[in-house]
C-alpha positions in Angstrom: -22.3 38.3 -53.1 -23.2 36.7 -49.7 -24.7 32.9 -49.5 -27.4 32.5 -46.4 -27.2 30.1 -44.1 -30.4 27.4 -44.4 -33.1 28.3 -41.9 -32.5 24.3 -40.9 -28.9 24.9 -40.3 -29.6 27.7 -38.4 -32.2 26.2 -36.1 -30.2 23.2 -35.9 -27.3 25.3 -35.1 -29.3 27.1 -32.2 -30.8 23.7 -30.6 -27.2 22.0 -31.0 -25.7 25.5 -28.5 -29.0 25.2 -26.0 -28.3 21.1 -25.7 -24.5 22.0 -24.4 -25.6 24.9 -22.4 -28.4 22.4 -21.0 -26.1 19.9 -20.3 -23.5 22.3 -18.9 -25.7 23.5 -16.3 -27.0 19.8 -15.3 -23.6 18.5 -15.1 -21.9 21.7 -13.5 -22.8 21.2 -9.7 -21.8 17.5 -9.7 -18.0 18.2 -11.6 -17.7 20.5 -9.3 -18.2 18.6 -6.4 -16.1 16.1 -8.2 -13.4 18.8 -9.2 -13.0 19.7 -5.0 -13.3 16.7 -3.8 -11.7 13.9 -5.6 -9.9 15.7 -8.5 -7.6 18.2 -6.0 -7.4 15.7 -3.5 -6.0 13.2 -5.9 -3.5 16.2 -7.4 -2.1 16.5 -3.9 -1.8 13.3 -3.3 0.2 12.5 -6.1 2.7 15.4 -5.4 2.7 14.8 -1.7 4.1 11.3 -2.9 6.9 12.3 -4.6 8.6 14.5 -1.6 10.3 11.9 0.7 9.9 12.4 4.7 7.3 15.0 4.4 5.3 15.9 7.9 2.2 18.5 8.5 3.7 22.3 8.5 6.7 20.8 6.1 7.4 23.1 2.4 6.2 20.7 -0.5 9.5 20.4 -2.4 9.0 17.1 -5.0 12.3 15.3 -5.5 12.0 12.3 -6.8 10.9 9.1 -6.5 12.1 7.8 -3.3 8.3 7.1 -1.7 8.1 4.7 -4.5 11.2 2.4 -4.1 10.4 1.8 -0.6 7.6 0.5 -1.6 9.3 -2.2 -3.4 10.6 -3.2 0.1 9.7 -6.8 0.9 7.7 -5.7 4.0 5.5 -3.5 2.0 5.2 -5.7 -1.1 3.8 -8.2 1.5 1.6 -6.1 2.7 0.2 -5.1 -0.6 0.1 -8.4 -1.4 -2.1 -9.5 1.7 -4.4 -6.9 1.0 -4.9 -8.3 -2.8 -5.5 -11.7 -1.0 -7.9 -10.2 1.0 -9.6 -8.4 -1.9 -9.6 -11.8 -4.5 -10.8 -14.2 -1.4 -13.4 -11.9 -0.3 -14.8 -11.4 -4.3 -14.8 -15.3 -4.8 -16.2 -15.6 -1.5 -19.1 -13.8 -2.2 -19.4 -14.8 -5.3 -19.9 -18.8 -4.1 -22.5 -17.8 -1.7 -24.4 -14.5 -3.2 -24.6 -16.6 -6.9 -27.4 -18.7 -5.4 -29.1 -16.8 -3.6 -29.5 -14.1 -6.0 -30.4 -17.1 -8.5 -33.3 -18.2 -6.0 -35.0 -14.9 -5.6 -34.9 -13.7 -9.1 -35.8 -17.1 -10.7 -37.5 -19.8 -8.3 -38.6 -17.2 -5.2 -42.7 -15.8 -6.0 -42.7 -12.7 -7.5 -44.9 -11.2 -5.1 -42.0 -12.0 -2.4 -39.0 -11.1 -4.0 -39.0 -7.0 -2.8 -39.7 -8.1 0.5 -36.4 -10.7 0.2 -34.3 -8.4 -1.3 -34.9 -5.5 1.5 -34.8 -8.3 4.4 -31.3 -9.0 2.0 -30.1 -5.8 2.1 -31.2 -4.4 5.4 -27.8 -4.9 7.2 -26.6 -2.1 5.1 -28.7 0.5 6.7 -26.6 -0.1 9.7 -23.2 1.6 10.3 -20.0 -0.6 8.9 -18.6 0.3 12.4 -21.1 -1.3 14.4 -21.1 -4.6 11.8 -17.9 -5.5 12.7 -18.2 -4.7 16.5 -21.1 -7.0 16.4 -18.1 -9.5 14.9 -16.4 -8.9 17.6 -18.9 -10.0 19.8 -19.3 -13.0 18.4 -15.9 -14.4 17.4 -14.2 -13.3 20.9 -12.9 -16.3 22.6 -16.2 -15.8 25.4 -18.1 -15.1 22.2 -21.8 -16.6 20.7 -19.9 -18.6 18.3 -17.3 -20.4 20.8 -20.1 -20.7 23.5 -22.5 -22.7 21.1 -19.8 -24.8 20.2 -18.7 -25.2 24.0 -22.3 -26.2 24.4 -22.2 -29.0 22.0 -19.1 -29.9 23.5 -17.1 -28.7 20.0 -13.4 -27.8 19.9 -13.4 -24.1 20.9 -12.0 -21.6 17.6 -10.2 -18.3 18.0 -10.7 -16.6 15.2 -10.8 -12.8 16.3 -7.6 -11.2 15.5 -6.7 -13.1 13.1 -6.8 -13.4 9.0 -9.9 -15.5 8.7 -11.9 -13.3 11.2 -10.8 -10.4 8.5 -12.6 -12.2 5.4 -15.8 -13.4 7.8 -15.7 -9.4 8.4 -15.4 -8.4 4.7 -17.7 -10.7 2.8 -20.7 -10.2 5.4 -20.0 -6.9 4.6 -20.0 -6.8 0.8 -22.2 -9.6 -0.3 -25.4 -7.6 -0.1 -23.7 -5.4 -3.3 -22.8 -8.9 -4.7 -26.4 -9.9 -4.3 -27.9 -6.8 -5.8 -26.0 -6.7 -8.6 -26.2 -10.5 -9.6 -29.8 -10.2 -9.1 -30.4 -7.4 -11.7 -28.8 -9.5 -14.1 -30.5 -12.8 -13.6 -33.8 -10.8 -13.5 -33.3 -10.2 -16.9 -32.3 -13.7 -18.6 -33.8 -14.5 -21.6 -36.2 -17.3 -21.0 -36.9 -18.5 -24.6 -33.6 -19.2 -24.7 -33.6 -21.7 -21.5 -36.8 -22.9 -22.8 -35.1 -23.4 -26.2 -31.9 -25.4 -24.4 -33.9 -27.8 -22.7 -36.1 -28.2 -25.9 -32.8 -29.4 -28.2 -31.7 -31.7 -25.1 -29.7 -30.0 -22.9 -29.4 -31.0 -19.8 -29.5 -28.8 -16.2 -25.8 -28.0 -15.9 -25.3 -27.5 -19.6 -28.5 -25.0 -19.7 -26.6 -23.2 -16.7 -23.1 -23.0 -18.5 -23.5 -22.4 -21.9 -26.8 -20.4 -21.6 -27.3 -18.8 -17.9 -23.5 -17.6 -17.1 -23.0 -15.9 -20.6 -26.1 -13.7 -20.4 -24.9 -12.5 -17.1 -21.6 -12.6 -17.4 -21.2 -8.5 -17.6 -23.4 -8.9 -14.4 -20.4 -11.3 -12.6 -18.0 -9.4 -13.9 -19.4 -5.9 -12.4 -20.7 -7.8 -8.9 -16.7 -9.0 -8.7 -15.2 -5.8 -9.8 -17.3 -3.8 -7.2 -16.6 -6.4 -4.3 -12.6 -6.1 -5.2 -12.3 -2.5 -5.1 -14.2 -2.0 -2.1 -12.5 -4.9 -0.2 -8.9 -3.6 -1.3 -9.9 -0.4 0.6 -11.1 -1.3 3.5 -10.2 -0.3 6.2 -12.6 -1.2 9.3 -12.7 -4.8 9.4 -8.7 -5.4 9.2 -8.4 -2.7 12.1 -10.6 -4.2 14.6 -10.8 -8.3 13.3 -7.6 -8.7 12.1 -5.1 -7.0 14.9 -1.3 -6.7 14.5 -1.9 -10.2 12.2 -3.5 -8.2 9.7 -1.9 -5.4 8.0 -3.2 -3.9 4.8 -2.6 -1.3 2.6 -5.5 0.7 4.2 -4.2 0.7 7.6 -0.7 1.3 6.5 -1.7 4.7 4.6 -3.7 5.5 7.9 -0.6 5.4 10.0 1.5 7.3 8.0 -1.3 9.8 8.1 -2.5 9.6 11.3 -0.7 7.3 13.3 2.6 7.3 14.9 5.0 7.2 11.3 3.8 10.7 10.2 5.2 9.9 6.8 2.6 11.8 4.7 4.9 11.3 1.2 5.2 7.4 2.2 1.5 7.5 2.8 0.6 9.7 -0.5 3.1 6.9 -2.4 0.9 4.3 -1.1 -2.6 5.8 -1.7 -1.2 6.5 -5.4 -0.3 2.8 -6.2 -3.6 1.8 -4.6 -5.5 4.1 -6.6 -3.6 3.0 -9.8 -4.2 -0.7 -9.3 -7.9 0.4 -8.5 -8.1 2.1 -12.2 -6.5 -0.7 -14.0 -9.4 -2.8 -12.5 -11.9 -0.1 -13.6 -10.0 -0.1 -17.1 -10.5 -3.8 -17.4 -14.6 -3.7 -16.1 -15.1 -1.1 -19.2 -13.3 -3.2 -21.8 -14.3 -6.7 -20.9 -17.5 -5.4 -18.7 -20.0 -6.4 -21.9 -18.3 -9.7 -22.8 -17.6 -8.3 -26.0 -13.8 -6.9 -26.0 -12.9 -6.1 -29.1 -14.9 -8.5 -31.2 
């Protein structure tokens, strides 16, 4: 004796196999861009990193972990840890100065204006990075706009260029439009009744801000930062041509074992490993902690 399937299982059935083969097909040209270019490349990294001394043309022969423990070298740790600096400073940097304006264009700016801010905000970006922080350059140089208005005012003169401060200038003019943008979404959408309700029950300005404002966009911060970090610990442009010889990070110290004078691709591939590990653990926390939430 033979049972039939429902006609509802059946459809049901049917619709469940067209939604994966929908989804497949949507999905398929972007995993596989994703497959070629990030998923390989990353593969190969990670095996380049565990063959010590390897150059262009050498047989890939992984042997151990070599790469890796000269990176615990104090020379390298310090340059890992500069580039952290770097990273942290340039987040809390633009965090001081993007938190208000994105504050006064969401909630005080008219709403008829605040497009037109935003773009005006954001139009540096359209630009290259390269020519950004040549335009630095220009200005920081000892003959440069900034030391000949202070000359003019009769101001001690500042030499910045080439040096660690000229790196964050560089860095957070760079990244503070993304702080901006993203801290602007989330103050967009703060619950007003619930201000309105604060100051009803007698809190004051600051109190409204703290207990009210900063947990509504708290997975807005949190985001803002996390985005500002990773791209800052990666950068590579503005300690190259702000920061000179002063400057080293854990960018340019991959570049020259790739394309510099070293030639030490498993060094190199060591390095771009830990980076990208330290770059997930950040990425792990943002998904955990990202809502506020954890695991309440």
């Amino acid at each position: 004796m033979t049972t039939e399937i429902p006609t509802s299982a059946k459809i049901k059935s049917r619709n469940s196999g067209q939604n994966w083969f929908q989804a497949f097909i949507l999905l398929a040209p972007a995993g596989i861009w994703l497959l070629l270019l990030l998923v390989l490349p990353t593969l190969i990294i990670i095996q380049l990193s565990f063959v010590p001394g390897i150059k262009p043309g050498d047989i890939v022969n992984p042997s151990g972990f070599e790469n890796y423990l000269r990176i615990l070298d104090p020379l390298y740790l310090q340059v890992i840890n500069l580039s952290l600096v770097l990273a942290l400073a340039t987040t809390v940097i633009c965090l001081l100065l993007g938190f208000p304006v994105a504050f006064w264009i969401a909630r005080i700016a008219p709403k008829s204006w605040r497009n037109l801010l935003l773009i005006g905000f954001i139009l540096p970006l359209w630009t290259s990075s390269l020519l950004r922080s040549y335009a630095w350059i220009t200005i920081l140089r000892p003959t440069g706009l900034l030391n000949s208005v202070l000359a003019y005012f009769n101001l001690p003169i500042l030499d910045l260029l080439n040096s660690t401060n000229a790196v964050l200038i560089g860095m957070s003019y760079n990244l503070l439009p993304y702080m901006v943008l993203i801290l602007y979404a989330s103050l967009e959408k703060l619950d007003q009744r619930l201000l309105e309700a604060a100051s009803d029950l007698g809190a004051n300005s600051m109190q409204v801000f703290w207990r009210v404002t900063v947990p509504q966009i708290l997975p807005g911060i949190a985001a803002a930062s996390m985005l500002v970090f990773i791209t800052g610990l990666g950068d590579f442009v503005n300690p190259e041509l702000l920061g000179g010889a002063s400057s080293m990070t854990a960018a340019r110290l991959i570049y020259n074992q790739f394309l510099g004078s070293a030639q030490n691709w498993g060094f190199g591939s060591a390095l771009s490993t830990v980076l990208i590990l330290l770059v997930s653990i950040a990425i792990a926390f943002l998904i955990k902690f990202g809502d506020g939430k954890g695991d309440r």
